[in-house]
C-alpha positions in Angstrom: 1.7 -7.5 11.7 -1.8 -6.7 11.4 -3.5 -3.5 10.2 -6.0 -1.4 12.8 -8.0 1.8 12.4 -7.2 3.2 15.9 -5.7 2.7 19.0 -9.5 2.0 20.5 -9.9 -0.6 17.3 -6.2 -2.3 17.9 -7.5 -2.6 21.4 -10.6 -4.2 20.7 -9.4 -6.7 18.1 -6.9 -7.5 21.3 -9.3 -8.0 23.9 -11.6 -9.9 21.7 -8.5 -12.3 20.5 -7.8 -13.0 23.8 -12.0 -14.0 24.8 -11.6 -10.6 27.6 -14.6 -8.4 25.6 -18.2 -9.0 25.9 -17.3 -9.2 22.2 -17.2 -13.9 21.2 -13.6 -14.5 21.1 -12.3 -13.8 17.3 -10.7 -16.4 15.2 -7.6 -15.7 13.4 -9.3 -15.5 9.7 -12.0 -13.1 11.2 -9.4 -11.0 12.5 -7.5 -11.3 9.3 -10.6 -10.6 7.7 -11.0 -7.2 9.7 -7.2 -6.5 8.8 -7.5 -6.6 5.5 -10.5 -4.1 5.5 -8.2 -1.3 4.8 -6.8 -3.0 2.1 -9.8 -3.4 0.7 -10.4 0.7 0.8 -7.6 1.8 -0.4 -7.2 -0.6 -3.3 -11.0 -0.1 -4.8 -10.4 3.5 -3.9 -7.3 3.4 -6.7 -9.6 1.7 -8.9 -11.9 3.9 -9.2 -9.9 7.2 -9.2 -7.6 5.8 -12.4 -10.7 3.9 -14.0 -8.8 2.1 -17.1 -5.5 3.3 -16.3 -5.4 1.5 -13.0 -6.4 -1.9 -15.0 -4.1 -1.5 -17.5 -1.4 -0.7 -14.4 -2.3 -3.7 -12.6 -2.1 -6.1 -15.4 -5.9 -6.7 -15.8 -7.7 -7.3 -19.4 -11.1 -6.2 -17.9 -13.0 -5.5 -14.9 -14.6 -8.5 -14.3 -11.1 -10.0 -14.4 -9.7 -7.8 -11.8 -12.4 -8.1 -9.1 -11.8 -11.7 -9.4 -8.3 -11.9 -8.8 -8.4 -8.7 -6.3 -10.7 -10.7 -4.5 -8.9 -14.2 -4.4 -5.8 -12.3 -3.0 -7.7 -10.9 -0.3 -10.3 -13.4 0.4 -13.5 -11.4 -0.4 -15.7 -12.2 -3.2 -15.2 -10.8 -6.2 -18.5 -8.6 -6.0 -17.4 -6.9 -2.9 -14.7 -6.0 -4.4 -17.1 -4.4 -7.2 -19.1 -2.6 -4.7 -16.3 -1.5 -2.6 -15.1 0.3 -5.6 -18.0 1.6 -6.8 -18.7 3.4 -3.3 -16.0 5.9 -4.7 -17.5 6.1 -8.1 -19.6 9.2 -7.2 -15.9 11.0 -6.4 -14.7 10.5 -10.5 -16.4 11.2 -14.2 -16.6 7.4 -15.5 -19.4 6.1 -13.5 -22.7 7.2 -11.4 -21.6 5.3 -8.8 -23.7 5.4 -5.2 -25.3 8.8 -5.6 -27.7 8.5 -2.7 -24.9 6.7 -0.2 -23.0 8.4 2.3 -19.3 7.1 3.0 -18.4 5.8 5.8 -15.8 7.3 8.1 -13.7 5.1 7.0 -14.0 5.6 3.6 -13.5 9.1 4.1 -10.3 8.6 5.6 -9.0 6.8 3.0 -10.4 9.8 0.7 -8.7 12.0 2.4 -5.5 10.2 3.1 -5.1 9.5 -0.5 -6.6 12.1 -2.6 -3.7 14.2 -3.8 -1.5 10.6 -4.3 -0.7 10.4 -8.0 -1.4 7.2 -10.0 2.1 6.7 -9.5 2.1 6.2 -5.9 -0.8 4.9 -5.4 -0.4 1.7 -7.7 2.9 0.8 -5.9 0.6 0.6 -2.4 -1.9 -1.2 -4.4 1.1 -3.4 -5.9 2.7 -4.3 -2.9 -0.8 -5.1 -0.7 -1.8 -7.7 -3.6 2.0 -9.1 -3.8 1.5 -9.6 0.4 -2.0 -11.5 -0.6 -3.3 -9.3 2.1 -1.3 -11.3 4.7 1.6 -9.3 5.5 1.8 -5.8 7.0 2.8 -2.9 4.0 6.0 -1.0 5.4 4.5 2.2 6.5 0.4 1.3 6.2 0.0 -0.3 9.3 1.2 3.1 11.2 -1.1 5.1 8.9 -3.7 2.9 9.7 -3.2 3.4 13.5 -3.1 6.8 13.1 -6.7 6.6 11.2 -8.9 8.4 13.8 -12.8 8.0 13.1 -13.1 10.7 16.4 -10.5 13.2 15.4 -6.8 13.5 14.1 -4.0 15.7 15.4 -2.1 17.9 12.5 0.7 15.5 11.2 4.3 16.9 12.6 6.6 17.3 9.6 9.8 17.0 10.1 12.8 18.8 8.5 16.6 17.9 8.9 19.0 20.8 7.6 22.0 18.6 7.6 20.3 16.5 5.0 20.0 19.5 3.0 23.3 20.8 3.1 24.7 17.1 2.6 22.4 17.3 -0.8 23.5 21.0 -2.0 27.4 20.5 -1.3 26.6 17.2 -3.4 25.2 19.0 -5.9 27.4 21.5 -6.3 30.4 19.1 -6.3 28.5 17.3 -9.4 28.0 20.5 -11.7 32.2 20.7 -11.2 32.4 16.7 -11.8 30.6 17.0 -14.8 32.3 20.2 -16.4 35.7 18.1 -15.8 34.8 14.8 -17.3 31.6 14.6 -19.1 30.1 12.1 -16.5 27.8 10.4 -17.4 27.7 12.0 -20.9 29.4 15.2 -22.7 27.1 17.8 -23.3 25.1 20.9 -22.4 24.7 20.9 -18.2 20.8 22.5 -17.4 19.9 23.1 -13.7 16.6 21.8 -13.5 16.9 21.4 -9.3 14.3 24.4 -8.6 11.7 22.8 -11.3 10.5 20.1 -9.1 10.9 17.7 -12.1 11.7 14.9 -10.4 15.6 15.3 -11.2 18.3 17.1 -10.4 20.3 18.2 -14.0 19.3 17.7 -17.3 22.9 16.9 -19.9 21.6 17.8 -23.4 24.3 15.9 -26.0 24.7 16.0 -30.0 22.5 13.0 -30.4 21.8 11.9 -27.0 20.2 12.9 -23.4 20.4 12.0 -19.5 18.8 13.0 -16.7 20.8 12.9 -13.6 19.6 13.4 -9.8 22.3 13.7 -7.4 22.2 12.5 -3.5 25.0 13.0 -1.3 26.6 11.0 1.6 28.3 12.7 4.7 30.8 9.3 4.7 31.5 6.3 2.6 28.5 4.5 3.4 25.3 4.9 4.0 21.7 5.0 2.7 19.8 7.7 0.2 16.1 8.8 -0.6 14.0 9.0 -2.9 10.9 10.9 -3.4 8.0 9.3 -5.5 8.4 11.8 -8.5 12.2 11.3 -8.4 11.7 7.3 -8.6 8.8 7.6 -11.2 11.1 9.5 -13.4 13.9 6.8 -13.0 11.3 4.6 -14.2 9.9 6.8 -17.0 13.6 7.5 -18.5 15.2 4.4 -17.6 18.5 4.1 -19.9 18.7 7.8 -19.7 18.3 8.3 -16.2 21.4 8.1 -13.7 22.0 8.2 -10.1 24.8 10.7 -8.8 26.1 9.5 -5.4 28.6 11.6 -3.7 30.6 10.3 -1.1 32.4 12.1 1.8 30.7 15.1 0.4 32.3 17.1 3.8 35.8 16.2 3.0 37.4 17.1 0.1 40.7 14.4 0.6 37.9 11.7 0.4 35.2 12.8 -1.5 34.5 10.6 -4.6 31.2 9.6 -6.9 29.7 7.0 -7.8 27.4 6.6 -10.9 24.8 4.3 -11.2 22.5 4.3 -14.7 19.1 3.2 -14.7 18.9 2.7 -11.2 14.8 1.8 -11.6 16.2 -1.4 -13.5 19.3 -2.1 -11.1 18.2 -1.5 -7.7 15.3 -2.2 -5.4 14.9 0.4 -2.9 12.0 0.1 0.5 9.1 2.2 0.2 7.6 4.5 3.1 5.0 6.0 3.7 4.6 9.0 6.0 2.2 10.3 8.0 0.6 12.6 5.1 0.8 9.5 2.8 3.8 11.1 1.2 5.5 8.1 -1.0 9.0 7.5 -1.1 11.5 4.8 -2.0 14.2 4.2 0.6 17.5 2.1 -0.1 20.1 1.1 2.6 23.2 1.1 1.6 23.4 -2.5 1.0 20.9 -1.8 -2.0 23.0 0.5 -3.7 24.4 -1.5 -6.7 27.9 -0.8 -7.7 27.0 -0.4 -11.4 28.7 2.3 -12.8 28.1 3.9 -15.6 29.9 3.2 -18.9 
């Protein structure tokens, strides 16, 4: 599916396809070309932002190496790539950058689209646009793309479901019983760490050992569960020490059971989305959800 900055721009890239514009009728590579644009942005845009962190992140030894292969996977040379980065050097402390250069409004979209994203978040885009090759649409960028307005945007709608929060709190509070009773996933000191925004739910605090354990609850037996970006980036961070708590049937008490899966980072592969606001998550249906239980 391919990536457009507008409704106008998706229109345009259409009529020109299709030889209807006053625009010469555009070849599939050019139009692959204009896709990939975006790409482009947002990945020299990480770049510059995490300097060496993002090249250590991405796997590349140096600069030079990165702009190469960044390149190759989107079919740009390599010193576009440099430029296209160093356009946002003038945002961050380890270059000068293009001091005298005004971005364009489509670099300032990106800017402000993915300003307040954490490294985090922002390398898993990055991750997934290079693993495409620039090809493939990224679940979620192609409607932020569409929703890129170089006129004027409306104020993104945020939704809220209050089911999903109760679902989450009767969960939780069946958990902090669970745990009392059997010392799942380990015995030790329970800490409610739910109103520290920590990216977890309960911290167990052993004799020798630790777990971290976020909880998600499921109004049946099936059924998917999500995860915010600082939730999954502390799966990743703790690993070994990091479980997933899911609650089953958290309305019924007859049927209500848990499952509990550790490092779930390791053992499953959730979808990420990406919302309006470019708010990362990572989404798994319930034919991710690994039965690996904790031992």
């Amino acid at each position: 599916m391919p990536f457009y900055l507008n409704e106008s721009h998706k229109k345009q890239v259409e009529l020109a396809m299709e030889g209807q514009s006053s625009q010469p009728k555009m070849s599939h590579a050019k139009a692959t070309e204009q896709y990939n644009k975006i790409h482009l942005l947002i990945i020299c845009f990480y770049l510059a932002k995490f300097d060496r962190k993002a090249l250590s992140e991405l796997g590349y030894q140096t600069q030079t190496k990165a702009f190469k292969e960044i390149g190759k996977a989107l079919g740009v040379p390599s010193r576009t790539v440099q430029n296209r980065r160093d356009d946002f050097d003038v945002l961050f402390p380890y270059r000068e950058g293009w001091k005298k250069r005004s971005f364009s409004p489509v670099n300032r979209e990106v800017i402000e689209k993915f300003e307040n994203s954490t490294e985090f978040e922002l390398r898993h885009v990055v991750i997934e646009i290079l693993a495409n090759k620039g090809s493939e649409s990224v679940e979620g960028l192609d409607k932020l793309v569409e929703e890129i307005d170089l006129v004027g945007r409306e104020k993104p709608e945020v939704k809220y479901s209050p089911q999903r929060g109760i679902t989450g709190k009767k969960a939780e509070e069946f958990y902090i019983q669970y745990q009392k009773k059997y010392s799942t996933p380990i015995q030790g000191e329970l800490k409610d760490m739910r109103d520290r925004g920590c990216g977890y739910d309960f911290e167990i605090n052993g004799n020798s050992q630790k777990a971290y354990v976020e909880v998600k609850g499921l109004d049946g037996n099936k059924g998917g569960i999500l995860f915010t970006s600082k939730e999954w980036e502390m799966a990743h961070l703790h690993k070994n020490l990091f479980y997933l708590a899911i609650v089953k049937n958290v309305g019924d008490e007859s049927l209500r059971e848990i499952l509990i899966i550790k490092n779930p980072a390791d053992n499953l592969k959730p979808r990420k989305r990406i919302s309006k606001v470019v708010n990362v998550s990572f989404h798994l249906n319930e034919a991710d959800i690994v039965d690996t239980r904790a031992r």
